[in-house]
N, C-alpha and C positions, 0 to 999 in steps of 0.2 A: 478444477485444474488438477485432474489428477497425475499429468505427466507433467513431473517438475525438473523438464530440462528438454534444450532442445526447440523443437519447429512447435509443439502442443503447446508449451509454456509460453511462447511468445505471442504466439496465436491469439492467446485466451488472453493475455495481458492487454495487446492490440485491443482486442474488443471492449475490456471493461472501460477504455482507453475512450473509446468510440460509440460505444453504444450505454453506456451506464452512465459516464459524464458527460457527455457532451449538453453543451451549454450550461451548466453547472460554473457555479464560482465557490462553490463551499471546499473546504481545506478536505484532502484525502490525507491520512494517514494509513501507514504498514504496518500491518503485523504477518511475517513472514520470517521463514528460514532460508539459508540460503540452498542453492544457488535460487530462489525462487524470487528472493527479492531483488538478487543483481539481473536476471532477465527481467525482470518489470522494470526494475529502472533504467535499463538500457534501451526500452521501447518506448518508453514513457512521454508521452507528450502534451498532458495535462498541467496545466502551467501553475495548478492550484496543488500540487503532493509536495508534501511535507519533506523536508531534508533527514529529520529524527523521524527513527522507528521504532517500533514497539517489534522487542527482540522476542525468536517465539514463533510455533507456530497455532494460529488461530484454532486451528483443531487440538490442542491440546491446551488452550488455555479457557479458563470460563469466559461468561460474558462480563462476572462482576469484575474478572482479571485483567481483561480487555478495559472495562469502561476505566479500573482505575491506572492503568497505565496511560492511557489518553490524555490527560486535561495536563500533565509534564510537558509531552509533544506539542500539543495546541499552544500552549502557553507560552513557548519557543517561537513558536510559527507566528504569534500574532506580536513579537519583540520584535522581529526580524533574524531569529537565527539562524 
């Protein structure tokens, strides 16, 4: 997604949308800057994405960075927050 804004950002959103989850029930979470995350969530129609994000963008964070901002967000999600 390297066009972060715009008709490319929604596009590519759409599809993770469509082709990466579909039939999936497991919890997505974001790690996104904006506006990248407000295009995603305004296309968004995967009924399983997390309300909390992981602020940040993925390319600039590790993976241990990522893993431990995760299980806060999860742990939300599976309260019902």
């Amino acid at each position: 997604m390297a066009d972060s804004s715009g008709a490319g950002a929604s596009a590519a959103s759409r599809l993770v949308g469509r082709a990466v989850l579909a039939g999936s029930d497991i919890p997505l979470v974001l790690a996104a800057t904006q506006p990248l995350l407000a295009i995603y969530q305004s296309v968004n129609t995967y009924s399983h994405l997390a309300a909390a994000t992981i602020a940040g963008s993925p390319a600039t964070l590790t993976d241990a960075q990522l893993a431990e901002r995760a299980p806060p967000v999860l742990d939300g999600l599976y309260r019902g927050e």
